[in-house]
One Martini backbone bead per residue (centre of mass of N, CA, C, O) as a GRO file, in nm:
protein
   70
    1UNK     BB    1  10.651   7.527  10.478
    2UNK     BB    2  10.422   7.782  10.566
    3UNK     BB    3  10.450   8.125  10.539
    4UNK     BB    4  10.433   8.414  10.751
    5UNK     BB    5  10.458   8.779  10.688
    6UNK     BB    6  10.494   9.027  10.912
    7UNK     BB    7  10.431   9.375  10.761
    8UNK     BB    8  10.566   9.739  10.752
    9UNK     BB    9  10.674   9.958  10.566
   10UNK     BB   10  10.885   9.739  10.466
   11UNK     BB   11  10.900   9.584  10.732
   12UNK     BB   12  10.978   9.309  10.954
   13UNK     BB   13  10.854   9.164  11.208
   14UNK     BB   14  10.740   8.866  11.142
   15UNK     BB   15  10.742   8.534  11.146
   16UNK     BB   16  10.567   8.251  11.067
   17UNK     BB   17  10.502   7.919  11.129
   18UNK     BB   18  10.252   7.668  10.985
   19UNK     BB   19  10.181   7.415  11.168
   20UNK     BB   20   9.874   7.462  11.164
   21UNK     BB   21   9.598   7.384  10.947
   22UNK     BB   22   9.446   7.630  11.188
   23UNK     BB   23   9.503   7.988  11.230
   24UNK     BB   24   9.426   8.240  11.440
   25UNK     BB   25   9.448   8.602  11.407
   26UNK     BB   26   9.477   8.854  11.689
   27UNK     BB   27   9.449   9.025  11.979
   28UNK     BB   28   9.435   8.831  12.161
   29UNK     BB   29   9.562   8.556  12.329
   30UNK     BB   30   9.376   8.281  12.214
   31UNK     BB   31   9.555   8.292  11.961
   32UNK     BB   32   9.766   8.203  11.788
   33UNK     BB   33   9.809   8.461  11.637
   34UNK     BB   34   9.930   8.740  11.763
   35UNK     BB   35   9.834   9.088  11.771
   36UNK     BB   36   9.952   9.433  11.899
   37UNK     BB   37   9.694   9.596  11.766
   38UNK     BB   38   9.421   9.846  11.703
   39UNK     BB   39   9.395   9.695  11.395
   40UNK     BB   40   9.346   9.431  11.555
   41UNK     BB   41   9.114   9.220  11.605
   42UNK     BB   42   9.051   8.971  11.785
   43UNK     BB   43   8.904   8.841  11.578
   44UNK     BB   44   9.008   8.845  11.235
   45UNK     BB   45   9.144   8.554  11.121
   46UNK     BB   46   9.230   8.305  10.886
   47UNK     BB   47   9.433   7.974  10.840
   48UNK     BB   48   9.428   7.737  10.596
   49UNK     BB   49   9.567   7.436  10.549
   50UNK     BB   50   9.605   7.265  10.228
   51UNK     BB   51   9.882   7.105  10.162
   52UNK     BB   52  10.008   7.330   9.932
   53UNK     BB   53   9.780   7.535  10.060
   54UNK     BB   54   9.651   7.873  10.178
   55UNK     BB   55   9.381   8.062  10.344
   56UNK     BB   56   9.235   8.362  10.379
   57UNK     BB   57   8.970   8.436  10.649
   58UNK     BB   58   8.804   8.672  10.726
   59UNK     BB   59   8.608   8.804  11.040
   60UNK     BB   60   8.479   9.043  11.032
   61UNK     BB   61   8.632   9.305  11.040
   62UNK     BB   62   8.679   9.610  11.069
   63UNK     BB   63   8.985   9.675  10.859
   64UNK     BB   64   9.063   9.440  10.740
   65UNK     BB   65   9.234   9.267  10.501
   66UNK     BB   66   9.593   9.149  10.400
   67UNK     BB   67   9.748   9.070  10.090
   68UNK     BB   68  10.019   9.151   9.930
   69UNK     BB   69   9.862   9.461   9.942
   70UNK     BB   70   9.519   9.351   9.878
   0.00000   0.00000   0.00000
């Protein structure tokens, strides 16, 4: 099962195993994953998985989305 790895500065902060097909990302609390942080927008992405692939789609975020560094 695929996971989020999120960090900062070389720090991991956080695991999230992907349980579920769409996964949305931001920072009010109706988000699947949270994030409170000034730079994650209310609604940043959403992650789509399909069979054994994962795809990040920005939602038109403020600061946008970085991915593995890009």
């Amino acid at each position: 099962m695929a996971k989020l790895i999120l960090s900062m500065d070389g720090l991991v902060l956080k695991e999230i195993t992907l349980v579920k097909e769409r996964m949305s990302i931001g920072r009010k609390p109706n988000n699947d994953i949270q994030i409170d942080n000034l730079a994650i927008s209310g609604h940043h992405a959403v992650i789509t998985c399909i069979t054994n692939d994962a795809f990040l789609e920005d939602l038109n975020s403020t600061n946008g989305t970085y991915l593995n560094g890009q």
